[in-house]
C-alpha positions as CSV (number, residue, x, y, z in Angstrom):
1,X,0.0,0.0,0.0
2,X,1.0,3.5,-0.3
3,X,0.7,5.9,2.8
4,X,-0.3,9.1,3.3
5,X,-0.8,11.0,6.3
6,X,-3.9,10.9,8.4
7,X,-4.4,13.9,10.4
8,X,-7.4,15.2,12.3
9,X,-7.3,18.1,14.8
10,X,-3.2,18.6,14.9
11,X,-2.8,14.5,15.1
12,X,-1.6,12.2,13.1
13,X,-2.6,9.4,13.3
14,X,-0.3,6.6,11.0
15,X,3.5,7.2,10.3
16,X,5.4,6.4,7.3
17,X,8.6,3.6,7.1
18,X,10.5,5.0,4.5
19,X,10.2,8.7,5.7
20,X,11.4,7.8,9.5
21,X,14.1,5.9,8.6
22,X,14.9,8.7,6.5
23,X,14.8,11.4,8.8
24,X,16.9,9.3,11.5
25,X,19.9,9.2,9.0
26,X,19.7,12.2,8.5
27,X,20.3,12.9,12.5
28,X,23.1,10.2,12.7
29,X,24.9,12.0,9.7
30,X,24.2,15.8,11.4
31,X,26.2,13.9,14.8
32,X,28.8,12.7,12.9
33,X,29.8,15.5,11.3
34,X,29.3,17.5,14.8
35,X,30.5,15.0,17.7
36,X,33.7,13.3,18.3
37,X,34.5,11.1,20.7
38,X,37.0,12.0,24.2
39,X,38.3,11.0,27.1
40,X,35.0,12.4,28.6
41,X,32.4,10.9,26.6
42,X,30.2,8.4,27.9
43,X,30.4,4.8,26.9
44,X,27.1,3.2,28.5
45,X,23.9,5.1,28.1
46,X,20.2,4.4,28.8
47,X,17.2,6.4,27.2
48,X,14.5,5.5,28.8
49,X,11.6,7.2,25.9
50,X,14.0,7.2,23.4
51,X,12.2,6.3,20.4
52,X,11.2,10.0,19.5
53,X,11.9,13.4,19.6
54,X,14.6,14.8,22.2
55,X,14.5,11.1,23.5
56,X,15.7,10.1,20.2
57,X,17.9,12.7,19.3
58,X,19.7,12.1,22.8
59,X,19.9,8.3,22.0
60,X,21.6,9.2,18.4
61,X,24.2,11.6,20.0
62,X,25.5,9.3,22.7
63,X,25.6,6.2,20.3
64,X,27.0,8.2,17.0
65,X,28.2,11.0,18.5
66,X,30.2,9.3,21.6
67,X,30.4,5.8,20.2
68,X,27.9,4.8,23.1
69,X,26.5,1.2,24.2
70,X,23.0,2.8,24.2
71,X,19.9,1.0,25.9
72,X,16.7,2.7,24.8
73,X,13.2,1.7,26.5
74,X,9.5,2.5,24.4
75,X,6.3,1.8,24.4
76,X,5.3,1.1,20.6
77,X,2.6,-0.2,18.5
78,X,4.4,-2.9,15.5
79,X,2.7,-2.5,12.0
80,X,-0.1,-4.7,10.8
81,X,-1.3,-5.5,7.7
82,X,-4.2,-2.6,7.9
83,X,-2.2,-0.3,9.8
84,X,1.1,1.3,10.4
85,X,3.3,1.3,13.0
86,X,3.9,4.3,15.5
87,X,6.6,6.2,14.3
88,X,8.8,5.2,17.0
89,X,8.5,2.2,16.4
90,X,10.5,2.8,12.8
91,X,12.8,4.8,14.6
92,X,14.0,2.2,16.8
93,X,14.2,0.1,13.8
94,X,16.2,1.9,11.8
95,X,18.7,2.9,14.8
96,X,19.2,-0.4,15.4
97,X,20.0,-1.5,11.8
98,X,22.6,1.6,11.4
99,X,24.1,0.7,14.8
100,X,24.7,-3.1,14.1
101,X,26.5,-1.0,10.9
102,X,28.4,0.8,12.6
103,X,29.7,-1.6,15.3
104,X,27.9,-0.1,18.1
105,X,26.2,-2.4,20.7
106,X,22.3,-1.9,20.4
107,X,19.5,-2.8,22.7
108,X,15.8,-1.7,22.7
109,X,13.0,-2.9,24.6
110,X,9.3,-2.3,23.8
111,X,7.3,-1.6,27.0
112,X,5.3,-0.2,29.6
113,X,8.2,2.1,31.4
114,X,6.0,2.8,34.2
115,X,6.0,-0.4,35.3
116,X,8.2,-2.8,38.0
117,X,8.5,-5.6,35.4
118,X,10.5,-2.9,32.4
119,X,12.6,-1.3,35.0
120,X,13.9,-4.7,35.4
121,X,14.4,-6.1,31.8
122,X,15.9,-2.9,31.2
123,X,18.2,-3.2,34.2
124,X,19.5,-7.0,32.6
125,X,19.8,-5.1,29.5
126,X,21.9,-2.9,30.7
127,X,24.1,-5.8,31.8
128,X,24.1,-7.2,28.4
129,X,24.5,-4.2,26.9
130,X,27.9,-3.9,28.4
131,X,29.0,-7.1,28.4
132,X,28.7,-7.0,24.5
133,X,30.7,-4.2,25.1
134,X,33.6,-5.0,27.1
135,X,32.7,-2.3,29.4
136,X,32.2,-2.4,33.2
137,X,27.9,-2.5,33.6
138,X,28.0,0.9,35.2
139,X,25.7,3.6,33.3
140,X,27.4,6.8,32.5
141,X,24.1,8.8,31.3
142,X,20.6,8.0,32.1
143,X,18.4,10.4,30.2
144,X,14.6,10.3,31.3
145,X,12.7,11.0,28.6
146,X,9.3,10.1,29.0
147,X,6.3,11.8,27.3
148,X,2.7,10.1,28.2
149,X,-0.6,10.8,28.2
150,X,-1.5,7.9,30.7
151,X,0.3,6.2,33.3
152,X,-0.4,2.7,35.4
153,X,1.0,3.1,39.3
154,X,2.9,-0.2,39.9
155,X,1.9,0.3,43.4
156,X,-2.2,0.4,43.3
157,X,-2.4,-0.3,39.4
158,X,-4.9,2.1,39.0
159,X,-4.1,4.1,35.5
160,X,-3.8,8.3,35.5
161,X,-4.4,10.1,32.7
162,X,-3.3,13.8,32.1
163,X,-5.0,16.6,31.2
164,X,-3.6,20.1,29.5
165,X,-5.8,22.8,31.0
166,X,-5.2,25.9,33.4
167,X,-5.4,26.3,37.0
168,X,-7.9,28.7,38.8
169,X,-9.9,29.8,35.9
170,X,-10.6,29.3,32.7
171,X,-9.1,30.7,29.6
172,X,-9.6,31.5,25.8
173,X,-8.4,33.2,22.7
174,X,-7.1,32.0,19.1
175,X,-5.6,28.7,17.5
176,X,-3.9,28.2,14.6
177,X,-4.2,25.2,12.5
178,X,-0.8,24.8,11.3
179,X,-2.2,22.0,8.5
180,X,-4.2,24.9,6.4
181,X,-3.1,28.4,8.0
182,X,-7.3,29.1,9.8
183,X,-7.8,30.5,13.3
184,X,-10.1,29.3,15.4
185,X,-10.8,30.0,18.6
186,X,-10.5,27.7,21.8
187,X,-12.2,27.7,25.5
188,X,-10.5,25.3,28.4
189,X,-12.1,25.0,31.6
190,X,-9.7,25.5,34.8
191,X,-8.6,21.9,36.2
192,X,-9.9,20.0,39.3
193,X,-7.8,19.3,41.7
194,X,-8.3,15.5,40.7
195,X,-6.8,16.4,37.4
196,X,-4.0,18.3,38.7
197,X,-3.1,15.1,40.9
198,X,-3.4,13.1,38.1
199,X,-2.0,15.2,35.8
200,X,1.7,14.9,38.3
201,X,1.3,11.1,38.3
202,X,1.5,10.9,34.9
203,X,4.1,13.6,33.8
204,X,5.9,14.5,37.2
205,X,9.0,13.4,38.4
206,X,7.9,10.2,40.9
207,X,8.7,7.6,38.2
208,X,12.4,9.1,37.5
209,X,12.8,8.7,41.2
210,X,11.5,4.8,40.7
211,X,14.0,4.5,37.5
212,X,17.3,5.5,40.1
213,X,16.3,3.7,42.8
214,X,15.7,0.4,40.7
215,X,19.2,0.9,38.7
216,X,20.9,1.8,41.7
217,X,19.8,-1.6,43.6
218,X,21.1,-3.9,40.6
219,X,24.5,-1.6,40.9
220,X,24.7,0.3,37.6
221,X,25.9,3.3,39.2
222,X,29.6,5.2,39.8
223,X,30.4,8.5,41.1
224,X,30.5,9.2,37.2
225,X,27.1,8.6,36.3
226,X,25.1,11.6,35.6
227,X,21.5,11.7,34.9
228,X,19.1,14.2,33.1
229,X,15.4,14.8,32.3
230,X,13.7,17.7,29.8
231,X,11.2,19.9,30.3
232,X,10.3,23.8,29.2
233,X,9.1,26.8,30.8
234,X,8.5,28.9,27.8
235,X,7.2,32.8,27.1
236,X,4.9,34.5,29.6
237,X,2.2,34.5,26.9
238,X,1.7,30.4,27.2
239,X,2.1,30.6,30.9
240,X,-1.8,30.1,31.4
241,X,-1.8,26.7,30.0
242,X,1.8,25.6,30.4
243,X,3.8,26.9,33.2
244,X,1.1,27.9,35.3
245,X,-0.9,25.1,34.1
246,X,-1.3,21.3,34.9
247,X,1.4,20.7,33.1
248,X,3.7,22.9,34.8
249,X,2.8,21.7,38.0
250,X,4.4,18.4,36.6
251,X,7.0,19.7,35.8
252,X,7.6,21.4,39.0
253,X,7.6,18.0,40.6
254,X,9.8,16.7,37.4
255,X,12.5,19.5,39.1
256,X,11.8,18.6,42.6
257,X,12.1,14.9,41.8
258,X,15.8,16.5,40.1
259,X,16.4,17.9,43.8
260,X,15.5,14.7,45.7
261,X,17.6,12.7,43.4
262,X,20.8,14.8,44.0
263,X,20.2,14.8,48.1
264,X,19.7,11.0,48.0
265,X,22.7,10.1,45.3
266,X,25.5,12.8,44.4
267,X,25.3,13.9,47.9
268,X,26.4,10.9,48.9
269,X,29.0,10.4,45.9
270,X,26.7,7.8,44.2
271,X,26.5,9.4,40.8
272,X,28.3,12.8,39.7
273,X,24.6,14.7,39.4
274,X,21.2,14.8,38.0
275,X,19.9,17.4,36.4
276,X,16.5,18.5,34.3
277,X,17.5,20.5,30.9
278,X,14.7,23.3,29.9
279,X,14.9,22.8,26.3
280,X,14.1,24.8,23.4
281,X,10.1,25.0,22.2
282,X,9.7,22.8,19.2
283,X,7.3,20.6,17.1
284,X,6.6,17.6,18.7
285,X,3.0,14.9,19.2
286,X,2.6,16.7,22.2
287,X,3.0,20.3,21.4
288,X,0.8,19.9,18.5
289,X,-2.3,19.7,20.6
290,X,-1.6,22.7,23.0
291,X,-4.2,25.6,22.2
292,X,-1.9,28.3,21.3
293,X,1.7,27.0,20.8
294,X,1.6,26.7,17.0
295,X,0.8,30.3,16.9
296,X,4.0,31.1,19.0
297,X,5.7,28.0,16.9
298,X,5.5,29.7,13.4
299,X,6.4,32.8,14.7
300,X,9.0,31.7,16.8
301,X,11.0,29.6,14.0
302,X,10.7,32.7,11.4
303,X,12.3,34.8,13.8
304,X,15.1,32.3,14.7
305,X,16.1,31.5,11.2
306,X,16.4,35.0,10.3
307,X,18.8,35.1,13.2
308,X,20.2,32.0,12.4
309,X,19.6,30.7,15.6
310,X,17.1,28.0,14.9
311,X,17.5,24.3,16.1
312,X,15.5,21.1,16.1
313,X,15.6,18.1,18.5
314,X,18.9,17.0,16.9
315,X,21.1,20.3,17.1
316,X,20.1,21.4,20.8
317,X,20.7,18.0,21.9
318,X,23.9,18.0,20.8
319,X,24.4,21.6,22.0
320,X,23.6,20.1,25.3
321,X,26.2,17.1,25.6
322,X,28.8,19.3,23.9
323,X,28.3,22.4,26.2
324,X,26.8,21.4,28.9
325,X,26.9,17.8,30.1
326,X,30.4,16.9,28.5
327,X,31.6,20.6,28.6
328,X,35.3,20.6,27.8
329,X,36.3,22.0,31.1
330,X,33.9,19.1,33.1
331,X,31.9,21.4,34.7
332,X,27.9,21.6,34.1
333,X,26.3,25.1,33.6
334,X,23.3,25.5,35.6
335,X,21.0,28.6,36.4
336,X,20.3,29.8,40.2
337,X,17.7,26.7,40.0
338,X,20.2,24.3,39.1
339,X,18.7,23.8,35.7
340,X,20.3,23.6,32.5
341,X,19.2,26.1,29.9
342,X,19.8,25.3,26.4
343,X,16.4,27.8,25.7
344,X,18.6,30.5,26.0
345,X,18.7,31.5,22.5
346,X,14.9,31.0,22.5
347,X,14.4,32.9,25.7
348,X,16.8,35.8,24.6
349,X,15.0,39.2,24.8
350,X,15.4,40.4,21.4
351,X,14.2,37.0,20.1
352,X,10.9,37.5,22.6
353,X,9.9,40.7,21.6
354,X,10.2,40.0,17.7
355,X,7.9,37.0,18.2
356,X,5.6,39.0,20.3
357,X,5.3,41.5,17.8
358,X,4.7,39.1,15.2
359,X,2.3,37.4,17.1
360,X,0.0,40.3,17.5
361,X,0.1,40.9,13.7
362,X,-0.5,37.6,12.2
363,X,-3.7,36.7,10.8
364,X,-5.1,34.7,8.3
365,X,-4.3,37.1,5.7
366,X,-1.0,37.4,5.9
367,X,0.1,34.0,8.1
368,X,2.3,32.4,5.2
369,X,3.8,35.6,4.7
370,X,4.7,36.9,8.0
371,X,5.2,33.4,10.0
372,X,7.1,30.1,8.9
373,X,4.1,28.7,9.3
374,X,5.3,26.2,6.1
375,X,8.2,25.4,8.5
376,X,6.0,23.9,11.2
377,X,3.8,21.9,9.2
378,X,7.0,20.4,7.4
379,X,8.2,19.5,11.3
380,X,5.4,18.3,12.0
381,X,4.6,16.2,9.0
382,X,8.4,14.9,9.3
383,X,8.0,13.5,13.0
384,X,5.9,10.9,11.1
385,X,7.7,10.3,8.6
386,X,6.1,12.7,6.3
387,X,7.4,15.2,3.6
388,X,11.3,14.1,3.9
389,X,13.1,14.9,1.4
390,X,14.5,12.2,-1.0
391,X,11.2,9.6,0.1
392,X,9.1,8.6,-2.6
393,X,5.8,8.8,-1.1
394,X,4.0,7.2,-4.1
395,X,5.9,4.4,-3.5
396,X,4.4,0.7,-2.2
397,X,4.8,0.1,1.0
C-alpha cells in the first residue's frame, strides 16, 4: 500500500517507514559531522523514551556522536497489515540496523516504562549491553525522557491520565491550524484538583525517582554517572496553559524529583549529578495539541532563522552534551535553580519581543507571509515520517 498522512485536529494518526528511517539518518549524519569522541564521553547510556523526539535525538548523540553502548526503552505499536506502526516504532528500527552498521552495541526494549517488570528487563539489558561491550555494567548517562498521556502506578495499578488545561480559571483566545493556515478560537475550563493530581502522576517526576532507585539496587551506578530529564518553561504568553498550568505543576515536581535525586545520590557520591535540561520549544506529538503553541511555533522559528539561531531536537541535543553535560572544562552550567538552559537563544530578549510582535500581527491574511508557518507543518509532517526529502511517497509500501 502507499501511505499518506492521516491527520485530524493537529494528530496524526499513522507514520510512514521510509520517511522515519529517512529522517533518523539524517540525525546520525548531522552527529557525525558535529561529535567526536574524548576521554569524557560516555560509553554506556540508557534512554528510557528514546524512540522519538529529544528522547531520540539524545539516544543518536550518545551512540553516533560518543560511540555509546545505548539502551533505549519504548512503548510502541508494530505494524499490521491494515495499519502502520507508530513512528517510534521505525525509529527504533532503523537505529538499530545503522548501529549493528556501525559496530555499536544496540539494545531496545518495547514496553510499559512505568512499570516494576520494564525497570527490570531494562536493568539485565543494561548488563548485556555492556557485556557485548567490554565495558564495566555501570551507566554513564541515564536520560529520562518520558512523554505520556496515561500512566499505570505499579503500586495500586490504578491508571492516571493527564490533562492540559489551566489552574484557577478558565481561559480563551485564538488557535492556529498549522495544517491549512485558519484561526479558530478555543475555550478550556480550569482543572480540578483531581486532574491536577493526576496530571503529576503521569508527567511529574515520581517515576524518575522509581528508575534511580531500581538501577541503583542492581549496581549500575559510579560517582561518574550523571542523569538528566527535559522539560520547558517557555514565554509568559503560554504561561496560562503551560507553566502555570497542569502541566507545569508536573513539571515542577519533574524539578523537585531533580532535587531529591541529587540529596539521596551525588550527595552521597553515588552518581556525579542529575539534572533536568529546559529545552528549546519545538514541534513535537505533544505540542501539536496545545491551544496556542503553534501560533507562537510559526512565529518563533521565522524569527530564529532569520537570526540564524534555529534548532531542532537534533542540534540542541547535541548543544547540550557538547556544552553542557560533557563541557570541555567538566563542569555543568546550571541557572540559580540548578537547571540547564539550552532555551537561552529561545528565551533571549530580542528574540521575545520579535515573536511577540509578530504574534499580535499575524492573521489569516498574511500567516504564510509573515510566520514560517510552512516550516511547522514540514516539522510536524516529518515526526511521522512525512514530507522528507528524497522519500518517494507514491511508493508501495
Amino acid at each position: 500500500m502507499s501511505i499518506k498522512p492521516m491527520i485530524r485536529n493537529n494528530i496524526c494518526l499513522n507514520a510512514h517507514p521510509a520517511g522515519c528511517a529517512a529522517s533518523v539518518l539524517n540525525q546520525i549524519e548531522y552527529v557525525k559531522k558535529n561529535m567526536s569522541k574524548d576521554t569524557n564521553s560516555p560509553k554506556l547510556v540508557l534512554v528510557v523514551g528514546c524512540s522519538i523526539g529529544y528522547g531520540l535525538a539524545s539516544r543518536i548523540s550518545a551512540g553516533f556522536g560518543y560511540g555509546a553502548a545505548t539502551v533505549g526503552l519504548s512503548f510502541e505499536n508494530e505494524p499490521s497489515e491494515k495499519r502502520s506502526g507508530t513512528p517510534g516504532y521505525y525509529n527504533n528500527e532503523t537505529f538499530d540496523k545503522e548501529a549493528e552498521k556501525s559496530g555499536l552495541v544496540s539494545i531496545t526494549l518495547n514496553g510499559d516504562a512505568f512499570s516494576n517488570e520494564m525497570k527490570v528487563k531494562t536493568a539485565e539489558a543494561v548488563k548485556q549491553a555492556a557485556e557485548k561491550a567490554g565495558i564495566p555494567a555501570k551507566i554513564d548517562l541515564f536520560v529520562y525522557s518520558i512523554a505520556s498521556p496515561v500512566r499505570t502506578d505499579p503500586k495500586d495499578g490504578v491508571m492516571y491520565k493527564s490533562v492540559i488545561k489551566p489552574i484557577g480559571s478558565g481561559i480563551s483566545g485564538e488557535s492556529l491550524n498549522m495544517m491549512d493556515g485558519t484561526f479558530g478560537s478555543f475555550s478550556i475550563d480550569p482543572a480540578t484538583d483531581e486532574e491536577i493530581s493526576n496530571t503529576v502522576k503521569v508527567m511529574g517526576g515520581e517515576d524518575w525517582e522509581l528508575w534511580m532507585d531500581a538501577l541503583d539496587g542492581k549496581g549500575l551506578f559510579s560517582p561518574q554517572t550523571r542523569t538528566v530529564a527535559y522539560t520547558y518553561i517557555g514565554p509568559e504568553s503560554s504561561w496560562a496553559i503551560y507553566k502555570n498550568g497542569t502541566i507545569g505543576k508536573a513539571k515542577e515536581d519533574l524539578e523537585r524529583a531533580g532535587r531529591d535525586i541529587n540529596n539521596k545520590f551525588t550527595n552521597q557520591n553515588k552518581i556525579a549529578g542529575a539534572w533536568v535540561s529546559v529545552n528549546k520549544a519545538l514541534v513535537t506529538r505533544s505540542s501539536s495539541v496545545i491551544p496556542s503553541i503553534p501560533l507562537y511555533l510559526t512565529c518563533l522559528f521565522k524569527i530564529m532563522k532569520e537570526m540564524n539561531l534555529h534548532e531542532g531536537c537534533i542540534e540542541q541535543i547535541v548543544r547540550l552534551y557538547k556544552d553542557r553535560l560533557y563541557s570541555p572544562d567538566g563542569k555543568v552550567a546550571v541557572d540559580s535553580e540548578n537547571r540547564i538552559r539550552i532555551d537561552d537563544w529561545e528565551m533571549r530578549d530580542d528574540v521575545q519581543k520579535a515573536v511577540a510582535e509578530k504574534m499580535k500581527s499575524t492573521n489569516t491574511e498574511n500567516v504564510y507571509q509573515v510566520t514560517d508557518i510552512n516550516g511547522v507543518k514540514h516539522d510536524f509532517l516529518e515526526v511521522h515520517g512525512f514530507d522528507v526529502a528524497g522519500v518517494d511517497y507514491d511508493k508501495e509500501v
